[in-house]
C-alpha positions in Angstrom: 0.0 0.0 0.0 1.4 3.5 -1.4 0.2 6.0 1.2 1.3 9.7 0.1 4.8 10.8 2.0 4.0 14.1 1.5 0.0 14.3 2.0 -2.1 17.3 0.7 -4.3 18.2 3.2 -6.8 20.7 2.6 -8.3 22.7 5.6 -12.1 23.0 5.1 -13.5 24.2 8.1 -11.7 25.9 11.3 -12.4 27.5 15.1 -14.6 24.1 15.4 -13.9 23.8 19.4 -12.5 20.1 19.3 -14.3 18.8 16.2 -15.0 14.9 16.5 -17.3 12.7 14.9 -17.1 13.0 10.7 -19.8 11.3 9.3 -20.8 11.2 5.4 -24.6 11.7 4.4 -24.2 9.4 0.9 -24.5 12.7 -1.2 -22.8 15.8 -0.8 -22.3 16.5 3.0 -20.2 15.9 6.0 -21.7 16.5 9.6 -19.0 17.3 12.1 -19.6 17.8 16.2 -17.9 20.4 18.1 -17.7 18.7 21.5 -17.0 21.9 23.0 -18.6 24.5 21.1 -22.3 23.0 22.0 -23.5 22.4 17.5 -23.4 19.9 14.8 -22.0 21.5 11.5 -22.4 20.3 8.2 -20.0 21.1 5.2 -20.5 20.8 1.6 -18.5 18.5 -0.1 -18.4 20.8 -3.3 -17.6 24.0 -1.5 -16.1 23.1 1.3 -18.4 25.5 3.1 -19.4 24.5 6.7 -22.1 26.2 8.5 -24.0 25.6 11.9 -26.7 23.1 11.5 -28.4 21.6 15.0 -27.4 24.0 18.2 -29.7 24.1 21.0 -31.6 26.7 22.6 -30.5 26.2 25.9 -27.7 23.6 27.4 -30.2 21.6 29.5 -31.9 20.6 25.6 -28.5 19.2 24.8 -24.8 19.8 24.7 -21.1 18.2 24.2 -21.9 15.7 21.1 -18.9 13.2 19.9 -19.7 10.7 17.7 -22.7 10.7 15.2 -23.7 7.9 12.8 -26.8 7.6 11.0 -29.2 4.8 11.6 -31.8 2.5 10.0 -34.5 5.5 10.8 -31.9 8.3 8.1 -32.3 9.5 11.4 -28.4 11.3 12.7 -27.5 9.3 15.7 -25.1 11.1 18.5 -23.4 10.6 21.7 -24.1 13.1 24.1 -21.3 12.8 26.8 -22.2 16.4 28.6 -25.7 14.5 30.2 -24.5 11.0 29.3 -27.1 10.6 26.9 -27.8 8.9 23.3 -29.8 11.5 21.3 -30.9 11.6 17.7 -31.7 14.3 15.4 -34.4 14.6 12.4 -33.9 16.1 9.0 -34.4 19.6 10.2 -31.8 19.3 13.2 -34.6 18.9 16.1 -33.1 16.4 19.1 -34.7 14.3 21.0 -33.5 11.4 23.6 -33.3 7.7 22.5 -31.2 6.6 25.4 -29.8 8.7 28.8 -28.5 5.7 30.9 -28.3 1.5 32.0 -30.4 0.4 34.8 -31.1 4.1 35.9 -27.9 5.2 36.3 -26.9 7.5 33.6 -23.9 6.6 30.9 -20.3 7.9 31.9 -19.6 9.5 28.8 -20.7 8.4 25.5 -18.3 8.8 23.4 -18.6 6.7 19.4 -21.6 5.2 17.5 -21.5 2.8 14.7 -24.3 0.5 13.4 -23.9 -2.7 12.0 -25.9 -3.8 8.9 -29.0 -5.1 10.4 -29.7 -1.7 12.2 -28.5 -2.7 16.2 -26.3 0.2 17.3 -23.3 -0.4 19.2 -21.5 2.7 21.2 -19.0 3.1 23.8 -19.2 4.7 26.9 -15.4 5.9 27.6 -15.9 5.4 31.2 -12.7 7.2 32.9 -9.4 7.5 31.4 -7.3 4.9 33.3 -5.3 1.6 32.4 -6.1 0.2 36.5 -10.1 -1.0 37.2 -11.1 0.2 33.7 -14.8 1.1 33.5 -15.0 1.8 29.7 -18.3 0.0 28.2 -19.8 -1.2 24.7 -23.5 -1.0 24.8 -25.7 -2.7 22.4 -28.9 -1.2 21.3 -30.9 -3.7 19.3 -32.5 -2.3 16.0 -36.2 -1.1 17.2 -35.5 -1.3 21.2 -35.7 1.4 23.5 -33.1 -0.2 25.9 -29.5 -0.8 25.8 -27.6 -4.0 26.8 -24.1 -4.3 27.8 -21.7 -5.7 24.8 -18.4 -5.7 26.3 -16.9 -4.1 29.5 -13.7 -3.3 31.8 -12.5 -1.6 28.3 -9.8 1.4 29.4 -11.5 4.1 28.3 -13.5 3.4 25.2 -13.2 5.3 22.3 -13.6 4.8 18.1 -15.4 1.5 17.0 -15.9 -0.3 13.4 -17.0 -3.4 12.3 -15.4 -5.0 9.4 -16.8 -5.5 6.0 -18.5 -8.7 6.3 -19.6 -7.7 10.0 -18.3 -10.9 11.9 -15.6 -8.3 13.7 -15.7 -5.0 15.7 -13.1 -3.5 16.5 -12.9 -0.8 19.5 -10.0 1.7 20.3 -9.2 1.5 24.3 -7.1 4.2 24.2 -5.9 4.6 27.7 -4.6 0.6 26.8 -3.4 2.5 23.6 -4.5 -0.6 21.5 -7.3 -1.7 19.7 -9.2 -5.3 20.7 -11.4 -6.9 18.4 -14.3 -9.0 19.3 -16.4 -11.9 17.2 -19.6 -10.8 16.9 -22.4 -13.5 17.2 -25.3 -14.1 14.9 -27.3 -12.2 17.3 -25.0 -9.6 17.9 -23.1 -10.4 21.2 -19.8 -10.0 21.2 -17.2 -12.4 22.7 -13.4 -13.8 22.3 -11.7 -9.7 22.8 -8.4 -10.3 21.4 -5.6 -7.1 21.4 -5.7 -6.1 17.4 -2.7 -3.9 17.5 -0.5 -2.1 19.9 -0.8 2.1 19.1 2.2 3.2 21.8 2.9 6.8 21.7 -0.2 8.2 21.3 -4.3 7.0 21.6 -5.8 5.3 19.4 -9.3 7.5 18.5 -11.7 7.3 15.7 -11.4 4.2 12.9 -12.8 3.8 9.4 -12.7 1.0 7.1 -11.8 1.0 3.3 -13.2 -1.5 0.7 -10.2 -3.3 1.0 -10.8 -4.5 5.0 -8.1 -2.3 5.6 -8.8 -0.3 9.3 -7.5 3.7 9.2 -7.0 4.7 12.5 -6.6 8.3 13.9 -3.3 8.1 16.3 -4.6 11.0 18.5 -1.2 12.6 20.0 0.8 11.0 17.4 0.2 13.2 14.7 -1.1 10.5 12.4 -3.3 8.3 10.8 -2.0 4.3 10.5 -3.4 2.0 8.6 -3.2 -1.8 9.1 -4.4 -5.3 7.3 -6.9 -7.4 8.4 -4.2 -9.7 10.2 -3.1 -6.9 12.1 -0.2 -5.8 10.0 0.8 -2.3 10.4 0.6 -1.4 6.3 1.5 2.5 6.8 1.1 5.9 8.4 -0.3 9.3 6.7 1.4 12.4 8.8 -1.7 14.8 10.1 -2.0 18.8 10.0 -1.3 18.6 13.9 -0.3 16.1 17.1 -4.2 15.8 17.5 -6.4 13.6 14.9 -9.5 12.8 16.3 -11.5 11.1 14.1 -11.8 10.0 10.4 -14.5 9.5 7.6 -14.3 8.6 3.7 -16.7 10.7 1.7 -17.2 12.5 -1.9 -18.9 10.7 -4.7 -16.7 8.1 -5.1 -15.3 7.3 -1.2 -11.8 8.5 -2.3 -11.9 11.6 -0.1 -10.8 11.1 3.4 -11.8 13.6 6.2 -10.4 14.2 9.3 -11.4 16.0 12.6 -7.9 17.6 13.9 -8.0 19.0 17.7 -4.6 20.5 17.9 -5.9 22.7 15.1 -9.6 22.9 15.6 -10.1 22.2 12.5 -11.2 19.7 9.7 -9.0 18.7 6.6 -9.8 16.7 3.3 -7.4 14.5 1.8 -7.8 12.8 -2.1 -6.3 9.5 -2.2 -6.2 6.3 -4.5 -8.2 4.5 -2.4 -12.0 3.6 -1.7 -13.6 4.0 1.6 -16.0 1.5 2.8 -20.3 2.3 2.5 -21.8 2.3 5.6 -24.7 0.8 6.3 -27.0 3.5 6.7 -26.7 7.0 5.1 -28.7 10.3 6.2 -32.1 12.3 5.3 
């Protein structure tokens, strides 16, 4: 794999107040949170434009989203980790609560959201950043439920997650562990068998995106990076990042060739062309 040695980032959007949680609508946009700046943007694919699209009247609404995914509904999934709260938003932006905690006690800190292809969502709650009595979760919210179940747990603070291509896989960043574990996901969506993927020293690994290959892109938050490895495992290459701070990544454009990436050192998102196809996700937006 030829990754560029010289990569040709192009800054799209800046002053996003730790931007996190790139997701592609299957057309022409990119939604983007700003953990800290309290709004979900959106930017054009063609102009590059981003402008405020979802920010709530008042903090108590909603406030602090990470990750975002859209599910079976074309409804834009997102993990709340101010309230420690699973919301969803509609077409024209409007929230509203689909999950705010396990056996009434409310979630940690929701921090990533994927679905798989039969619609059951699967997010991580970060828990707190330590390696010692970890209390990072993966909770499983079956497709149609209004309750979530506990996936995995004692993860060191749970961050990005991705299931491979044919689904039989996830794979979820611990990034206080500073590796990524993979689990075998059942026929009815348990997952079991957590085996260490690869080892991400000198740095945390954060948000992860497949490309049509099987090949997992990993933001290497602190490292200044993006690696990408095989589906054995191998460590195939690296792509240097406009600052120490990748958070998250996401392929878009027409064709799945561009790659986007949330940058915190910088605030900002970037846009990178490359030779290679990301990976359709299941579900795509409004």
């Amino acid at each position: 794999m030829q990754l560029p040695d010289q990569p040709q980032w192009e800054k799209i959007a800046e002053k996003l107040d730790f931007p996190e949680g790139p997701v592609w609508d299957g057309s022409h946009t990119l939604f983007v949170s700003s953990c800290y700046g309290h709004r979900v943007n959106q930017i054009s694919h063609m102009s590059g434009k981003a402008k405020i699209w979802s920010q709530p009247d008042s903090m108590s609404q909603w406030s602090h989203t990470n990750g975002l995914a859209f599910g079976p509904d074309k409804r834009l999934y997102a993990c709340e980790f101010e309230h420690g709260r699973i919301i969803r938003f509609d077409a024209n932006g409007e929230a509203e609560i689909v999950l705010d905690g396990f056996n009434g006690t409310r979630f940690i800190r929701p921090n990533d959201i994927t679905f798989d292809k039969w619609g059951n969502g699967y997010f991580t709650d970060s828990g707190h950043y330590r390696r010692e009595n970890p209390d990072g979760r993966v909770y499983r919210l079956a497709a149609g439920s209004d309750r979530a179940t506990i996936a995995a747990d004692h993860l060191a603070f749970a961050n990005g997650l991705a299931f491979s291509l044919n689904g039989a896989t996830l794979y979820v960043a611990e990034s206080a562990r500073q590796v990524i574990t993979q689990f075998t996901v059942s026929q009815i969506g348990e997952l079991s068998d957590p085996e260490t993927f690869a080892v991400m020293e000198g740095g945390d690994p954060d948000g992860m995106a497949f490309d049509d290959r099987g090949n997992l892109w990993v933001a290497h938050f602190g490292a200044g990076k993006i690696v990408v490895f095989g589906a054995d495992g191998t460590r195939l290459g690296e792509i240097v990042t406009p600052g120490k701070k990748p958070s998250n990544l996401a392929f878009g454009g027409a064709d799945l060739k561009c790659l986007y990436l949330t940058e915190d050192e910088t605030n900002a998102v970037y846009r990178l062309n490359l030779p290679f196809t990301g990976a359709a996700l299941p579900f795509v937006g409004f």
